[in-house]
C-alpha positions in Angstrom: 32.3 14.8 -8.4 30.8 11.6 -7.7 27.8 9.7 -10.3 24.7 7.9 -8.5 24.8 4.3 -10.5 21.4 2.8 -8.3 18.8 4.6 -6.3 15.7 4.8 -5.3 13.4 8.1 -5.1 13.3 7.5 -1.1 17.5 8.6 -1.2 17.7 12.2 -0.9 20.5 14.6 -0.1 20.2 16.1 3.4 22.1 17.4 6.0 21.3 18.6 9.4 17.6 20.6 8.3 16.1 24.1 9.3 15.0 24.8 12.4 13.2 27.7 13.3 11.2 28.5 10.3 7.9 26.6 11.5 6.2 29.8 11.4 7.0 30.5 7.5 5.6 26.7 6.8 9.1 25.2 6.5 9.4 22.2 8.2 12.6 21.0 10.2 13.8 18.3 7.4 16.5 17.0 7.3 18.2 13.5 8.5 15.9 11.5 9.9 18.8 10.2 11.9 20.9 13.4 12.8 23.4 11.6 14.6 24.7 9.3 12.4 25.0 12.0 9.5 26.8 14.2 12.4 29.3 11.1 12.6 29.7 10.1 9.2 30.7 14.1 8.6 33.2 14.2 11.4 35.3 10.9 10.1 35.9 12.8 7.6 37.2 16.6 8.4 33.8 18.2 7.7 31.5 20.0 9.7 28.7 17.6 10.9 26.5 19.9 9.1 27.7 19.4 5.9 25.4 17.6 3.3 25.5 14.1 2.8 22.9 11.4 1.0 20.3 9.9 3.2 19.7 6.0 1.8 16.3 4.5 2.1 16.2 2.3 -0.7 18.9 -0.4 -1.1 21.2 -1.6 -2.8 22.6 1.8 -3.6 26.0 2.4 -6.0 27.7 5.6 -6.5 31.3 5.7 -8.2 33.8 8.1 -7.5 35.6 10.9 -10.4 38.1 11.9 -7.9 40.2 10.6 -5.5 38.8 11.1 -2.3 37.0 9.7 0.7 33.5 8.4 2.1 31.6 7.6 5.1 29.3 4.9 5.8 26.8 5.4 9.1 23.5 4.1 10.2 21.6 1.2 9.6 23.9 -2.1 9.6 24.5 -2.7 6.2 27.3 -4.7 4.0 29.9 -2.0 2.3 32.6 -2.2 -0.2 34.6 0.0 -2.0 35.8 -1.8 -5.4 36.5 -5.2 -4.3 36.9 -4.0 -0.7 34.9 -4.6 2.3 34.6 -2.1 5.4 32.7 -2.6 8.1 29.8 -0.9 9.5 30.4 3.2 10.7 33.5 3.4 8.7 35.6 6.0 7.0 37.2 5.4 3.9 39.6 6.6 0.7 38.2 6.0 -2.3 39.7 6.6 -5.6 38.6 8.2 -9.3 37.0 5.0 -10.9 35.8 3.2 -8.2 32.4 2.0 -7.0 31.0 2.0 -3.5 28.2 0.1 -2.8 25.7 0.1 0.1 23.8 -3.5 0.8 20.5 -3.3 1.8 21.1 -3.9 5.8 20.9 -6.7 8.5 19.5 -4.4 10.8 18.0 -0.7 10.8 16.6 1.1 8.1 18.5 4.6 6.7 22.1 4.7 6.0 23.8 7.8 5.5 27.0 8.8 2.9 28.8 11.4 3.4 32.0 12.6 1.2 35.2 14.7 2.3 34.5 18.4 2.2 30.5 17.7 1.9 28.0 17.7 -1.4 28.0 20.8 -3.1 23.7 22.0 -4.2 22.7 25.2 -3.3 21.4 26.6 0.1 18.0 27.4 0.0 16.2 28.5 3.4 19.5 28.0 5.2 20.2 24.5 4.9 20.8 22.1 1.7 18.6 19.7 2.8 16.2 18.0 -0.1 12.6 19.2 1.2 10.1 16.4 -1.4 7.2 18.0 0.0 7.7 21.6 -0.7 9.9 21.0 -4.2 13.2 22.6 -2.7 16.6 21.7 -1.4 19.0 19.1 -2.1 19.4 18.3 -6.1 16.5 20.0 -7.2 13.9 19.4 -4.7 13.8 15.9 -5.3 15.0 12.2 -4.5 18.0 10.7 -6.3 18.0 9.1 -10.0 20.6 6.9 -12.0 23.2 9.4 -13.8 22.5 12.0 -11.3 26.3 13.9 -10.8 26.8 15.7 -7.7 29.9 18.0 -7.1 31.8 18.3 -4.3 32.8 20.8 -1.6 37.2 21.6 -1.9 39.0 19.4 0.5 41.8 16.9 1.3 40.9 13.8 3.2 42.6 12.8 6.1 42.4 9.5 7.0 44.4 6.4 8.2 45.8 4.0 5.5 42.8 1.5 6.6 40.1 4.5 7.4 38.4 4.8 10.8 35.3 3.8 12.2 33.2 4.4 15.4 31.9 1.8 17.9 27.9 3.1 18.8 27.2 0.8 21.5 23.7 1.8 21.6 22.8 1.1 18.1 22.9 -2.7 19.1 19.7 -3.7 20.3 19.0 -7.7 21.0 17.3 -9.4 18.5 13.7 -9.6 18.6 12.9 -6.3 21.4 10.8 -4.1 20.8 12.1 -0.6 20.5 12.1 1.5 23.2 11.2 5.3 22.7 10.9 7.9 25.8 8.7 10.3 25.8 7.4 13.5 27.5 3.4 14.0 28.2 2.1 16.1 25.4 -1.2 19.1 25.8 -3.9 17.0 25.0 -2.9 13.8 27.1 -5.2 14.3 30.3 -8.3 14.3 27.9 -7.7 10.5 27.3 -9.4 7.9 29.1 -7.4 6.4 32.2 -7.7 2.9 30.0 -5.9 5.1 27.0 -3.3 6.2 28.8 -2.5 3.3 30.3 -2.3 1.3 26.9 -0.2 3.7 25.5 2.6 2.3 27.8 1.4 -0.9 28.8 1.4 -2.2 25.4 3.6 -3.0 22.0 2.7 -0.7 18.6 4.1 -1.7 15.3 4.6 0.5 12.4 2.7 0.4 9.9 3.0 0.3 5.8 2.3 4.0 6.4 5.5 5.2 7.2 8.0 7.8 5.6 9.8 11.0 6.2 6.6 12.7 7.4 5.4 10.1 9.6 4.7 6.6 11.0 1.3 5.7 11.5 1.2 2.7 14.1 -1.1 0.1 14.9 -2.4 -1.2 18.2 -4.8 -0.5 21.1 -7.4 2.0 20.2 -6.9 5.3 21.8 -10.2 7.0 23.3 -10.8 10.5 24.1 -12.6 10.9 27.7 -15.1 13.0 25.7 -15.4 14.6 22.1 -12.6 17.2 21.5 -12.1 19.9 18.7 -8.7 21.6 18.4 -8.2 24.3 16.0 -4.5 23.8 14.0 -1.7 24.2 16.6 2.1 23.6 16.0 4.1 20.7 15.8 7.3 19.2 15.9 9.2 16.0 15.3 8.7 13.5 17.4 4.8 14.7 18.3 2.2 11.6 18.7 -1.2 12.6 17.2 -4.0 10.9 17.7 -6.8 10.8 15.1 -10.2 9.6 15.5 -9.6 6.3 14.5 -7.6 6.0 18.0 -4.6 4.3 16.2 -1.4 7.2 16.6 0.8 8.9 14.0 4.3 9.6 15.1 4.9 12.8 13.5 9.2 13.0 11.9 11.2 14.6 9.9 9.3 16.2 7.0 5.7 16.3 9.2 3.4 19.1 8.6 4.1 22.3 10.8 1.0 22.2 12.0 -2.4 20.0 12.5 -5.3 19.3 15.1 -5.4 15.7 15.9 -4.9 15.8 19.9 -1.7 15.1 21.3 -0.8 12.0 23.7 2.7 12.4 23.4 6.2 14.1 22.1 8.9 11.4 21.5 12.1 12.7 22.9 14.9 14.5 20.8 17.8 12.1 21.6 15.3 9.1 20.4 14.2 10.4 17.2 16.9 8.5 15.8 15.4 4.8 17.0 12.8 5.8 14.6 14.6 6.2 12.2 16.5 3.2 12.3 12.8 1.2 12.8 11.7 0.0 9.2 8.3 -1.5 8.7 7.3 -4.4 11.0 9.1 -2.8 14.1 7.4 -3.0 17.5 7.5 0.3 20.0 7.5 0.6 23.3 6.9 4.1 24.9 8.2 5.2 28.8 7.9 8.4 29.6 10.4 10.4 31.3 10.6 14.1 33.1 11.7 17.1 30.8 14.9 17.3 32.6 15.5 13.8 32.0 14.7 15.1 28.1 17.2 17.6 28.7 20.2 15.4 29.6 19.5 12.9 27.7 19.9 15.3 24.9 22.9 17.0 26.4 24.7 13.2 26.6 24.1 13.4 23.2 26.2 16.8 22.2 28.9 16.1 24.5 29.4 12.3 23.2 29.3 14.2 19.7 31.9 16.6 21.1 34.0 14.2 22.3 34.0 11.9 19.2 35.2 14.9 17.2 38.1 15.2 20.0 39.0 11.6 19.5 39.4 12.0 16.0 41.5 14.9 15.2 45.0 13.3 16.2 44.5 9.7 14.3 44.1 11.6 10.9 46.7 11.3 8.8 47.6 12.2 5.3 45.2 9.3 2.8 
């Protein structure tokens, strides 16, 4: 069992979501940044499904009733363990008593904790992910609070005396660029004007104070329709760029609505949902866009690197 010491109502158990239960109203939830819980889970043993805590809102202190072991992904932040320091992506023992704490970071935004055999709450629609909007999931359908006890899932960490980490090359960015998201042409974006279209590209958006789970609502060139347009409700996913009336867009993520009628410029690309993420207030975008099968192996890369991460692993376990 492990006892949440300092949260924030942003911090939420999640794992990996549900998929495929749009139609019932369910959104796809989840991680925000799939691929660092998927890592975080496989330092440890677990499947990269199992639940973990999604962190938000910093600095954030759990403490440990049993001896066992944690995982520290996502946004760069400053970790310890008691009076021990880890670095960034790391895998770690941890024993009854003691306290791990998660700074708030240097650079991203989420950070995600997992613990050896996974968080033990309830499946509900297939997943334990915490779903705020609908009430459900996670520890009762809502975010995190001091004294909150969460159990854990049997299991016996395996890990190197001094842990292990992973090296995600990508995640380093150069200070000061804007974040670069791909993107595949979405229904609606031939009824934009050619000066539309263009900006969408040619310039730099910045997220707003609007942003959360469901979405980030950006700020920059006004986005014109060619001519007035009514859409009745059609589906959506994450990763869908809506465009209200206002013209400014509205990224659509983890926890968005199933549905809506805002046109569509754009769909952000699977294997960069994560960059968004990871982009806290103030960031700059950039948007490119790309052919599906470009999408497609970009998202493939992806699985494979996951694959062979796992792979890597198995053999440098060792009895913690």
């Amino acid at each position: 069992m492990i006892e949440v010491l300092t949260t924030g109502l942003p911090n939420t158990v999640q794992d990996l979501g549900r998929p495929g239960r749009l139609e019932l109203g369910i959104s796809h939830g989840g991680a925000m940044d799939k691929t660092a819980l998927a890592v975080a889970n496989l330092m440890l043993g677990n499947e990269a499904t199992a639940a973990g805590i999604e962190v938000a809102l910093y600095p954030f202190r759990l403490r440990a009733h049993v001896d066992t072991a944690v995982a520290v992904t996502g946004a760069d932040c400053r970790v310890t363990v008691a009076d021990r320091r880890y670095p960034p992506w790391w895998a770690m023992p941890i024993r009854a008593g003691e306290t791990l704490v998660v700074e708030a970071p240097r650079a991203g935004a989420r950070s995600y904790v997992a613990l050896a055999g996974g968080i033990d709450v309830p499946l509900v629609a297939g997943a334990r992910a915490t779903d705020v909007k609908g009430g459900f999931g996670g520890l009762e359908g809502r975010g995190l609070s001091r004294g909150d006890r969460l159990r854990l899932n049997p299991a016996q960490p395996l890990l190197p005396a001094g842990g292990i980490g992973a090296a995600v090359e990508e995640r380093r960015p150069a200070p000061g660029d804007a974040t670069e998201l791909r993107v595949l042409p979405a229904a609606e974006f031939d009824v934009f004007t050619p000066q539309a279209q263009a900006a969408f590209t040619g310039t730099e958006w910045l997220v707003t104070n609007d942003a959360n789970r469901m979405g980030y609502r950006l700020a920059g060139e006004t986005l014109s329709l060619a001519s007035p347009l009514e859409l009745l409700s059609h589906g959506i996913v994450p990763g869908t760029v809506q465009v209200p009336p206002a013209g400014q867009p509205i990224i659509q993520l983890a926890e968005a609505n199933t549905c809506g009628g805002y046109p569509k410029i754009a769909t952000v690309i699977e294997a960069d949902l994560w960059r968004l993420a990871q982009a806290p207030v103030g960031t700059r975008l950039r948007f490119s866009f790309v052919s599906s099968q470009e999408a497609t192996e970009a998202l493939g890369a992806r699985c494979r690197w996951l694959d062979s991460f796992a792979a890597t692993l198995k053999p440098m376990r060792q009895p913690g």
